[in-house]
FIZATOR-324214 format. One record per residue (C-alpha): x, y, z. Coordinates in nm, 4 decimals, padded with zeros to 6 digits. Example, Ala and Ser with C-alpha at 12.3 -4.5 7.8 and 13.67 -1.06 7.14 Angstrom:
site px->01.2300 py->-00.4500 pz->00.7800
site px->01.3670 py->-00.1060 pz->00.7140
END
This chain:
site px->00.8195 py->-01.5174 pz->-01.3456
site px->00.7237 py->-01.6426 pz->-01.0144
site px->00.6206 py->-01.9975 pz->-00.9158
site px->00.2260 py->-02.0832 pz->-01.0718
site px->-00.0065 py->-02.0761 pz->-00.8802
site px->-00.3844 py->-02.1585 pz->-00.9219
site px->-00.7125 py->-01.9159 pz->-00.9529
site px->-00.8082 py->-02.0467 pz->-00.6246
site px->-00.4615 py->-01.9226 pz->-00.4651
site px->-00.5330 py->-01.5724 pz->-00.6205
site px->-00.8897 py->-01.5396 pz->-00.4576
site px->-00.7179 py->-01.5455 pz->-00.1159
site px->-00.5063 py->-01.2255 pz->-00.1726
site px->-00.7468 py->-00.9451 pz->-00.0797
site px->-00.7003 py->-00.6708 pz->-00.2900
site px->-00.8653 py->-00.3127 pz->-00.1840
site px->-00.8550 py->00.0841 pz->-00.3271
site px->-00.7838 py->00.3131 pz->-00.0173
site px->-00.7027 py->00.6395 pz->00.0198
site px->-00.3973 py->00.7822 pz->00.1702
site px->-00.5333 py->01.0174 pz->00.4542
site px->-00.1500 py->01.0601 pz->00.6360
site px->00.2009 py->01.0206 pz->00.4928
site px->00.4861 py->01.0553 pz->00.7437
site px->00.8877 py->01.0164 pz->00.7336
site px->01.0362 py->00.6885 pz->00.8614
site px->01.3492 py->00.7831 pz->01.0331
site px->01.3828 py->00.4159 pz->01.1850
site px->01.3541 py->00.2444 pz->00.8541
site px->01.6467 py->00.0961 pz->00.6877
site px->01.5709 py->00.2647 pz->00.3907
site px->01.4151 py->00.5427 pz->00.3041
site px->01.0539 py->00.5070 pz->00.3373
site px->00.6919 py->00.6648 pz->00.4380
site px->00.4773 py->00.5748 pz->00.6867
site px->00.0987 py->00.6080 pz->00.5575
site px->-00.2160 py->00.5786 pz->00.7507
site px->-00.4876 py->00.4829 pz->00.4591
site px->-00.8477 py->00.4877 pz->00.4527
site px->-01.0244 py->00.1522 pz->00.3506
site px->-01.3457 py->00.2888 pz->00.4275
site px->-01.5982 py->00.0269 pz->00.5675
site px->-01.2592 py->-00.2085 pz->00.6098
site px->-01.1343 py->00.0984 pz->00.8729
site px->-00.8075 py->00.2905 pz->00.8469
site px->-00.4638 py->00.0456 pz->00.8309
site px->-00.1322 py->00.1777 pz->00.8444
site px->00.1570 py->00.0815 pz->00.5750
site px->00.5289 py->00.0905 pz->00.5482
site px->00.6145 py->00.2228 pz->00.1714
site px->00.9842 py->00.3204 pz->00.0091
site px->00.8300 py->00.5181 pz->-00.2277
site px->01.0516 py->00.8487 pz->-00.1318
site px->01.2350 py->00.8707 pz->-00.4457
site px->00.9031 py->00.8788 pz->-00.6701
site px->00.7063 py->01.0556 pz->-00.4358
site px->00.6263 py->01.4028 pz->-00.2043
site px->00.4767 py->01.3253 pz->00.1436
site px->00.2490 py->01.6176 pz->00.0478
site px->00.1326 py->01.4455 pz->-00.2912
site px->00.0674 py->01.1321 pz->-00.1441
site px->-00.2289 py->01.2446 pz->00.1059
site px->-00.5736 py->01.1798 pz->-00.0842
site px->-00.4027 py->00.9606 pz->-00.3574
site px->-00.6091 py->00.6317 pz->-00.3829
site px->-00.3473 py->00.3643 pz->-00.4256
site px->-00.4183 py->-00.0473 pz->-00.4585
site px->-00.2804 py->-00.2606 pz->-00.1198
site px->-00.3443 py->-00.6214 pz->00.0083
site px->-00.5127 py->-00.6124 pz->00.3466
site px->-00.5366 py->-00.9927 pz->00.4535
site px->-00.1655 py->-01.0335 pz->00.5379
site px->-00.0681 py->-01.0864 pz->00.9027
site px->00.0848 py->-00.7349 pz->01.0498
site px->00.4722 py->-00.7185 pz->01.0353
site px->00.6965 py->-00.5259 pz->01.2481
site px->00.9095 py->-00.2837 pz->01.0617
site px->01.1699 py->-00.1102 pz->01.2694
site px->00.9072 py->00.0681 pz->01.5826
site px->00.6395 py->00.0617 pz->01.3544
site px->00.3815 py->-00.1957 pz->01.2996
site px->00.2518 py->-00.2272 pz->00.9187
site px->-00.0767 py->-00.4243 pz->00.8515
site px->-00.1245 py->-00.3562 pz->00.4647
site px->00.0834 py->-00.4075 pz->00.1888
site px->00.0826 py->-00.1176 pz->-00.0874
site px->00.0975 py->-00.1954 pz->-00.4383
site px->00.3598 py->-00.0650 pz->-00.6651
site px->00.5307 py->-00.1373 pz->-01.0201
site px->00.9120 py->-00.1219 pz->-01.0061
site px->01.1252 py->00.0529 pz->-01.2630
site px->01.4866 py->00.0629 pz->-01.2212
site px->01.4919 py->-00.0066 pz->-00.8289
site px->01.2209 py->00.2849 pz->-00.7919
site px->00.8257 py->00.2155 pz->-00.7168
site px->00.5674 py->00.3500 pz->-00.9065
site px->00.2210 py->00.3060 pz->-00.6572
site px->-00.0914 py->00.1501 pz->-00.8689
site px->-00.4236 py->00.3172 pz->-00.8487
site px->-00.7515 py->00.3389 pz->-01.0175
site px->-00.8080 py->00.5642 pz->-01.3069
site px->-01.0594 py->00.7167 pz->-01.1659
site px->-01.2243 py->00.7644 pz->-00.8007
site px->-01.3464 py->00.4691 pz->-00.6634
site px->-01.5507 py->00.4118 pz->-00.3058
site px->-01.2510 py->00.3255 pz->-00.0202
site px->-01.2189 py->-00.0609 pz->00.0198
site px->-01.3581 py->-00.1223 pz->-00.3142
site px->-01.2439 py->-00.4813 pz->-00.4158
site px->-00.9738 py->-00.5148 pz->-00.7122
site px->-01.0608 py->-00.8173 pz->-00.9148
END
């Protein structure tokens, strides 16, 4: 378990449902990885860095709504700039993304 932290720590993490409108390789990154351009509706579209390539088809991520923190700075991966961070459960060094049960508006708020 990671360090504690307080409720009032956890309210500045800003966690939002997009959808995935573009998944590309990432030839550049040092491992194997996707680049995805996701819809956060009123929020506008963010692009993300994701080694998800073991678990997942390019072609089955497009219109998959997936969970991702949006307030965190942009970071520089490789020749690609990432501004989101997509949310994932890890099994056995492989990432499972997390996502609604069912269809939610783009940039709802998770809570």
């Amino acid at each position: 378990m990671q360090k504690i932290i307080t409720f009032e720590d956890f309210t500045k993490v800003d966690l939002r449902v997009g959808t995935i409108i573009e998944a590309n390789d990432f030839p550049n990154a040092r491992k194997p990885a996707y680049q995805l351009t996701i819809d956060f509706g009123d929020l506008g579209i963010k692009k993300s860095s994701a080694q998800i390539t073991a678990q997942y088809k390019k072609e089955d991520l497009v219109n998959r709504q997936i969970v991702a923190v949006v307030n965190f700075p942009q970071k520089q991966i490789a020749n690609f700039m990432s501004e989101c961070l997509v949310m994932g459960a890890v099994k056995e060094n492989d990432v499972f993304l997390l996502h609604p049960q069912t269809k939610v508006k783009n940039g709802a708020q998770v809570s």
